[in-house]
C-alpha positions in Angstrom: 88.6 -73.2 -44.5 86.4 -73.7 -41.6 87.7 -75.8 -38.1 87.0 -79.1 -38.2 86.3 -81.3 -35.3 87.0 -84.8 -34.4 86.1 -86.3 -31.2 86.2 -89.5 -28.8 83.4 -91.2 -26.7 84.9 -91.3 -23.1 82.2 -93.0 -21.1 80.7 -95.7 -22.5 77.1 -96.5 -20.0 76.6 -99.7 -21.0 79.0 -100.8 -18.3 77.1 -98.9 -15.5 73.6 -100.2 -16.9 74.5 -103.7 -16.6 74.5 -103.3 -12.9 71.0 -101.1 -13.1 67.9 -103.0 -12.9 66.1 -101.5 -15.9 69.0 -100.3 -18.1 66.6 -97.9 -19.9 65.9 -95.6 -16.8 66.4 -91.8 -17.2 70.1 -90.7 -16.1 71.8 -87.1 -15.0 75.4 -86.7 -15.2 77.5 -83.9 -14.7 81.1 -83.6 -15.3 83.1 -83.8 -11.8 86.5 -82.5 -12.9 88.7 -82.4 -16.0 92.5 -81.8 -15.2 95.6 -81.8 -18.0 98.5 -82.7 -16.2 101.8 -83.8 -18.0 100.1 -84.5 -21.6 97.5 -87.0 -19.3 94.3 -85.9 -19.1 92.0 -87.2 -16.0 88.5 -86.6 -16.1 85.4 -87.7 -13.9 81.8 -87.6 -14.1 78.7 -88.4 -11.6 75.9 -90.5 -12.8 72.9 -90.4 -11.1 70.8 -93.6 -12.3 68.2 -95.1 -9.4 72.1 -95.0 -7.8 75.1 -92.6 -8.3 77.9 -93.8 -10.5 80.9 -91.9 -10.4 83.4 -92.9 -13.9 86.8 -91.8 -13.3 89.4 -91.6 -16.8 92.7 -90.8 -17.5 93.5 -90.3 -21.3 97.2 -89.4 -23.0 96.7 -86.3 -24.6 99.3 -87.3 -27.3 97.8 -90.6 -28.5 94.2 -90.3 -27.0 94.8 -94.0 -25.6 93.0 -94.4 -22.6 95.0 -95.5 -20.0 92.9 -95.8 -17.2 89.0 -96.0 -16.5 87.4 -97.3 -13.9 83.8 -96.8 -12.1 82.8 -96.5 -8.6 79.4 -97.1 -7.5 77.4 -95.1 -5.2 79.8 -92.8 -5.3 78.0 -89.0 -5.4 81.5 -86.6 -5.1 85.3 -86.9 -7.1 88.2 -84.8 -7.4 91.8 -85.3 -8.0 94.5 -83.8 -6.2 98.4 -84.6 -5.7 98.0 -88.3 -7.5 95.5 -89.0 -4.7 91.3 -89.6 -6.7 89.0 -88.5 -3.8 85.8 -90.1 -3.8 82.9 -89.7 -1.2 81.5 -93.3 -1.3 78.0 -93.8 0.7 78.6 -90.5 2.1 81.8 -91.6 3.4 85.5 -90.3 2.4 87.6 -92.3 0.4 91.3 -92.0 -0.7 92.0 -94.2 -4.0 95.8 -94.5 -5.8 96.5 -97.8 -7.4 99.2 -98.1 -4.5 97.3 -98.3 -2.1 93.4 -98.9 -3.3 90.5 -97.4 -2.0 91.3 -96.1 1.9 88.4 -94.4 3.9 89.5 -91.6 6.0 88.1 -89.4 7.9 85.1 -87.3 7.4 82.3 -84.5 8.6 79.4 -84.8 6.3 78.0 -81.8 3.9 76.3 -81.9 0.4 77.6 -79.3 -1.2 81.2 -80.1 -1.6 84.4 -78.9 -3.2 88.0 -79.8 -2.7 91.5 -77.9 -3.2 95.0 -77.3 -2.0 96.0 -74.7 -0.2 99.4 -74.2 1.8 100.2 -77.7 0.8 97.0 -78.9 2.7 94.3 -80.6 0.9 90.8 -79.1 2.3 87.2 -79.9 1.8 84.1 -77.3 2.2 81.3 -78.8 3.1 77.7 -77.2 3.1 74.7 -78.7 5.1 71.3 -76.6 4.9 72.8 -72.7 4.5 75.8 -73.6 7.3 79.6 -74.0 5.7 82.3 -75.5 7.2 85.8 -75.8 5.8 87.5 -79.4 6.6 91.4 -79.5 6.9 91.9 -83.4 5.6 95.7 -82.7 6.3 95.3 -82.2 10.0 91.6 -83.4 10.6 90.2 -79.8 11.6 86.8 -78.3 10.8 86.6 -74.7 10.6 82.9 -72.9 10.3 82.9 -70.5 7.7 81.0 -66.8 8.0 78.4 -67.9 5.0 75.0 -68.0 5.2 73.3 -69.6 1.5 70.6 -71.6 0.9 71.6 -72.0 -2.6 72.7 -75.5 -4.0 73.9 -74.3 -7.4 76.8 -72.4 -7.0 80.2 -72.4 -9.0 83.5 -72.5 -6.8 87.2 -71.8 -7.4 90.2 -71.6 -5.5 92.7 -69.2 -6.4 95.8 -67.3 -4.3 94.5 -68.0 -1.1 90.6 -67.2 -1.6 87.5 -69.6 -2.4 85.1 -67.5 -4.9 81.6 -68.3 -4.7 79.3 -67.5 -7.4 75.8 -68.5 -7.4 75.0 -70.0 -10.8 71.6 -67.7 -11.6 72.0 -64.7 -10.5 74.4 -61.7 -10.0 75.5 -62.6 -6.2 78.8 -63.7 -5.2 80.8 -64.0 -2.4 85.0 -64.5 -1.8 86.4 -66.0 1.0 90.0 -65.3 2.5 90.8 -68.6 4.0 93.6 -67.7 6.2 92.0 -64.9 7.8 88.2 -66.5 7.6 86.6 -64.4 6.6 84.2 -62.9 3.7 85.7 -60.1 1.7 83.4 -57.3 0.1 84.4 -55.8 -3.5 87.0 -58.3 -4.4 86.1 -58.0 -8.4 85.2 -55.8 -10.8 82.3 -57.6 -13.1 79.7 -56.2 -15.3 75.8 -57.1 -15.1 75.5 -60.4 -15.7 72.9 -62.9 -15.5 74.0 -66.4 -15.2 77.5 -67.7 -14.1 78.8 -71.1 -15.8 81.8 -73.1 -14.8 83.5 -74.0 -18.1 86.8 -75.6 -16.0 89.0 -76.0 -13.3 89.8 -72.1 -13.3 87.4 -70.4 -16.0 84.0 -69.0 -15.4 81.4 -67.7 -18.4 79.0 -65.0 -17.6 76.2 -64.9 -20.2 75.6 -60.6 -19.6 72.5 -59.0 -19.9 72.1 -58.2 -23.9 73.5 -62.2 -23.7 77.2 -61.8 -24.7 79.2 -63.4 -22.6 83.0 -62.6 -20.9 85.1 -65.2 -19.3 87.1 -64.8 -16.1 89.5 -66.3 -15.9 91.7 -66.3 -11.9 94.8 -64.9 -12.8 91.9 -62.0 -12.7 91.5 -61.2 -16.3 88.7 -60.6 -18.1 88.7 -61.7 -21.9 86.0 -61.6 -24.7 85.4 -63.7 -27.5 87.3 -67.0 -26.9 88.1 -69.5 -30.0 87.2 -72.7 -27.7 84.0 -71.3 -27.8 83.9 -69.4 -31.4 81.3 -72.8 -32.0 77.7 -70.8 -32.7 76.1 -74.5 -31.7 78.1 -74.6 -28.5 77.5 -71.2 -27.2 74.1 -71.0 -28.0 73.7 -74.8 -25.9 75.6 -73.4 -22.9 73.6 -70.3 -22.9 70.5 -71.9 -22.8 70.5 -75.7 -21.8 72.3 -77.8 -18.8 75.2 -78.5 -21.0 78.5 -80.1 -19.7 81.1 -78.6 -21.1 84.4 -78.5 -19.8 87.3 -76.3 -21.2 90.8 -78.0 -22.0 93.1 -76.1 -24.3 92.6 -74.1 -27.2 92.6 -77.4 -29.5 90.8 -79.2 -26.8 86.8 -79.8 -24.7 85.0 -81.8 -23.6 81.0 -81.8 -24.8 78.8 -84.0 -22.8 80.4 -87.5 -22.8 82.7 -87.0 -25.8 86.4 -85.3 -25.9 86.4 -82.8 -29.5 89.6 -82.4 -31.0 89.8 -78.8 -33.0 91.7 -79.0 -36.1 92.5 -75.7 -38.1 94.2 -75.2 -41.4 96.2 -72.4 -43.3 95.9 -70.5 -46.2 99.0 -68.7 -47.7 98.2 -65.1 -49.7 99.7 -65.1 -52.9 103.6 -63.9 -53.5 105.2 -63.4 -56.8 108.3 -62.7 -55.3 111.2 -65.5 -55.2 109.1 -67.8 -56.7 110.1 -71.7 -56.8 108.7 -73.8 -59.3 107.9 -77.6 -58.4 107.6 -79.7 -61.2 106.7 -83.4 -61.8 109.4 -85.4 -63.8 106.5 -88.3 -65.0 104.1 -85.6 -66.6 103.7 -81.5 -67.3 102.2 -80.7 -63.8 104.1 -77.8 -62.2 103.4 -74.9 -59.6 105.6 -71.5 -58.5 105.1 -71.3 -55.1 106.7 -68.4 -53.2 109.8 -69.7 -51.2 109.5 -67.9 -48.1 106.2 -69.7 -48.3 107.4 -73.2 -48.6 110.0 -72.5 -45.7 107.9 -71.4 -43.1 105.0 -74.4 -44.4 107.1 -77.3 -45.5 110.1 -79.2 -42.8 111.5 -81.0 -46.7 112.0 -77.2 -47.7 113.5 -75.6 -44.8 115.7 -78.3 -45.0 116.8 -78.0 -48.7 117.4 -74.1 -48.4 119.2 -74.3 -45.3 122.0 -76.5 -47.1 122.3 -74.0 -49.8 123.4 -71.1 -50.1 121.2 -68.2 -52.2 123.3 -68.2 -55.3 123.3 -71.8 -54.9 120.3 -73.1 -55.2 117.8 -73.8 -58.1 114.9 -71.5 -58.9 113.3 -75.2 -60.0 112.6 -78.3 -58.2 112.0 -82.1 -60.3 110.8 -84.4 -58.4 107.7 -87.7 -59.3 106.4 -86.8 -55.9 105.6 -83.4 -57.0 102.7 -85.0 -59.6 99.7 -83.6 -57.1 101.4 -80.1 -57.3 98.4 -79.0 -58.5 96.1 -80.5 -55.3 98.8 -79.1 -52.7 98.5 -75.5 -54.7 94.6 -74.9 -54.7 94.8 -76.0 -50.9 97.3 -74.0 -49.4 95.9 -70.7 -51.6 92.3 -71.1 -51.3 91.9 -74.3 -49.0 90.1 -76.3 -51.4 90.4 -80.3 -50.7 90.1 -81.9 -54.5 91.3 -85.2 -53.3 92.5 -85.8 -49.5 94.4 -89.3 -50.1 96.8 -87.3 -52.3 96.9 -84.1 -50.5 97.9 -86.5 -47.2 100.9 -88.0 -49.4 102.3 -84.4 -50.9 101.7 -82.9 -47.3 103.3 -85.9 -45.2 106.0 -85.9 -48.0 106.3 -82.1 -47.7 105.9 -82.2 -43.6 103.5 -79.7 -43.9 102.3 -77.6 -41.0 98.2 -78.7 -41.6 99.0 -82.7 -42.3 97.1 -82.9 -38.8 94.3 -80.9 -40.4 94.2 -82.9 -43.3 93.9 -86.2 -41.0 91.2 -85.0 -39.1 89.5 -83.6 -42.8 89.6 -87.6 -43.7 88.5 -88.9 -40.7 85.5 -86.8 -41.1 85.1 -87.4 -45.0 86.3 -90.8 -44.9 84.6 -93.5 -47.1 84.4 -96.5 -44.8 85.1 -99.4 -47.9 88.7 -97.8 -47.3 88.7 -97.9 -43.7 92.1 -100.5 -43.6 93.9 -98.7 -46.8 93.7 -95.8 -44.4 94.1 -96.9 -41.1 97.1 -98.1 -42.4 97.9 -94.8 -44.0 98.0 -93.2 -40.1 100.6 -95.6 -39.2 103.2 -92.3 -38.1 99.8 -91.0 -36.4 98.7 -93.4 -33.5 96.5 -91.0 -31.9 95.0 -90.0 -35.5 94.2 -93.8 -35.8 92.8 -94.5 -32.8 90.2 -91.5 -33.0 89.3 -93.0 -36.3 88.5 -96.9 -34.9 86.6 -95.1 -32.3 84.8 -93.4 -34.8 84.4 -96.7 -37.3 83.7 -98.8 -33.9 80.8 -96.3 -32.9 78.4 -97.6 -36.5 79.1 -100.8 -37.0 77.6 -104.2 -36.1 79.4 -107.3 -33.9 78.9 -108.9 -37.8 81.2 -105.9 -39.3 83.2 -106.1 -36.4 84.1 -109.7 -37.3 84.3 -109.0 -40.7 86.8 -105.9 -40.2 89.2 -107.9 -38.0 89.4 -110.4 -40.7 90.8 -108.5 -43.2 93.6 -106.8 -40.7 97.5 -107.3 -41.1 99.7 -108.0 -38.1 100.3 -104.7 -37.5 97.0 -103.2 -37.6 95.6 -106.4 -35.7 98.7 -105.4 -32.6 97.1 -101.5 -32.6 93.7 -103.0 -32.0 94.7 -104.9 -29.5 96.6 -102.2 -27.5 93.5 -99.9 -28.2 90.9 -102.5 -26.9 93.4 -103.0 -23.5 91.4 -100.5 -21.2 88.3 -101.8 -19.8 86.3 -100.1 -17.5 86.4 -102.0 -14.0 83.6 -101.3 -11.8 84.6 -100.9 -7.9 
């Protein structure tokens, strides 16, 4: 039973095109920051068209609704710290809340840039040509720092007081003690490596020499094999192409412009012992499933065995909605999916631990003739259902379009229109 992934398209370029002369001109992008904060996730990235775009999104992790996302044009810098979206706007400094709106304030120039908190100050380092300088946006002072570098790709973190300082190709770094300014020698431990990758806000990859790969993370420890990145495909992309890829959570990334949802199922090994068999009162179908097994799977079985007592309850179960016993058995033994409509009814009926794998197994297998019988399945799953019309939205014509709303209820008709709320505004 292998992980499946679902994901989300969280830029959508047509909107910056439409203000670029020839819409089919070569892009860059990068990804500016990605930040979970109280089940929202905000997320920026930097176009660079014949102008810099810079998209700026903020997404609820629970439903995957977007519930902001906006662009700001020639913007080439963002970062988002205390509520406050920092933006360096024609290489000028800009403050943006929806409070208040976009606010210039003040600035001293640099290209290389990075922003954090420290001491409850927000501060800015700035590089122009090999010179650094540190800019206190609090209290409006510049501080030079002791670093000499030429280099302009370099991978930056803040962490207990100290601004680390790895340059992406090569084993050279450098940390910085802010409060004491100054550049301290031996701060880490690390093994040979020959390329540093920032994979988020506090993680770096470095590919090694015989090109495995260790991630640091700055509560200084170094880890192996991660599963966000047990994906062959995506480790062998960041290893050798300019991938963006941004680590979330365990179940979460983002990949280029899209947000993957990882999805993973259990299998049960097989216990004879205090066996429960479910059998279906409209036909012969039955299964003895081990009932430690049910009760640490099933929310309808924890349930019935905490009400009674060991030498009260039944050794066998009747029930019409145990008919698919069968489909439910080969799945949670061996993970074989027979038919996924009726393993989602026995699991949702069950409340069974993978009903969110099962989702994201339909959404990937899902026959598209179906797409309202099952959309309207998810109706206890918002954020199931809304990954699902961004998928369906993704492949079909303004004609299908048409033709899909037509045949929506009320209800389904309501979701669409909270879903299609969001529009990108351009600043």
């Amino acid at each position: 039973m292998g992980t499946i992934y679902s994901d989300i398209d969280i830029t959508n370029l047509k909107f910056i095109e439409r203000d670029v002369v020839n819409s089919n001109c070569e892009y860059n992008y990068k990804i500016s920051f990605c930040k979970l904060i109280d089940d929202k996730l905000y997320i920026s990235y930097i176009y660079e068209f014949s102008e810099f775009y810079c998209s700026f999104i903020i997404l609820d992790i629970k439903t995957y609704a977007i519930l902001e996302n906006k662009i700001f044009k020639d913007c080439t810098f963002s970062d988002f710290i205390d509520d406050d979206l920092y933006l360096v706007i024609d290489e000028n400094l800009h403050k943006y809340n929806n409070e208040d709106g976009l606010v210039e304030i003040d600035f001293y120039y640099g290209y290389k840039k990075f922003m954090f908190k420290h001491n409850d100050e927000v501060y800015f380092l700035l590089q122009s040509d090999s010179d650094f300088n540190l800019y206190n946006i609090s209290n409006n002072t510049l501080t030079s720092v002791p670093l000499n570098l030429y280099y302009e790709k370099l991978n930056i973190y803040y962490s207990n007081g100290n601004l680390f300082i790895f340059i992406n190709n090569k084993k050279e770094y450098y940390v910085y003690d802010i409060d004491e300014n100054k550049i301290i020698n031996d701060y880490l431990e690390l093994p040979e490596y020959k390329q540093s990758i920032k994979i988020s806000e506090n993680m770096c990859m470095f590919i090694l020499e015989d090109d495995e790969y260790l991630i640091f993370d700055f509560n200084f420890e170094i880890t192996s094999i991660n599963t966000h990145l047990g994906d062959i495909k995506l480790l062998h992309d960041l290893k050798n192409k300019d991938i963006q890829y941004y680590y979330i959570d365990n179940n979460h990334y983002l990949f280029n412009n899209k947000l993957y949802i990882c999805s993973n199922g259990n299998i049960n090994d097989l216990s004879k012992k205090n066996l429960i068999t479910l059998k279906s009162s409209i036909s012969d179908k039955q299964e003895s499933i081990s009932k430690d097994i049910l009760i640490s799977r099933c929310e309808l079985f924890k349930g019935i065995f905490e009400l009674y007592d060991e030498k009260d309850s039944n050794n066998e179960l009747i029930n019409e909605k145990f008919e698919d016993i069968d489909i439910y058995y080969d799945y949670i033994t061996n993970g074989k999916i027979k038919d996924m409509l009726k393993l989602f009814d026995i699991c949702l009926y069950f409340g069974d631990i993978d009903i969110e794998y099962i989702i994201n197994y339909i959404i990937k297998y899902i026959n598209y003739k179906n797409i309202h019988f099952i959309l309207n399945k998810l109706n206890d799953f918002p954020k199931y259902k809304n990954i699902l019309l961004n998928k369906y939205f993704k492949h079909i014509t303004k004609e299908e379009y048409i033709n899909f709303i037509s045949k929506c209820d009320y209800d389904l008709l309501k979701h669409i229109t909270i879903y299609n709320m969001n529009k990108i505004l351009t600043n």
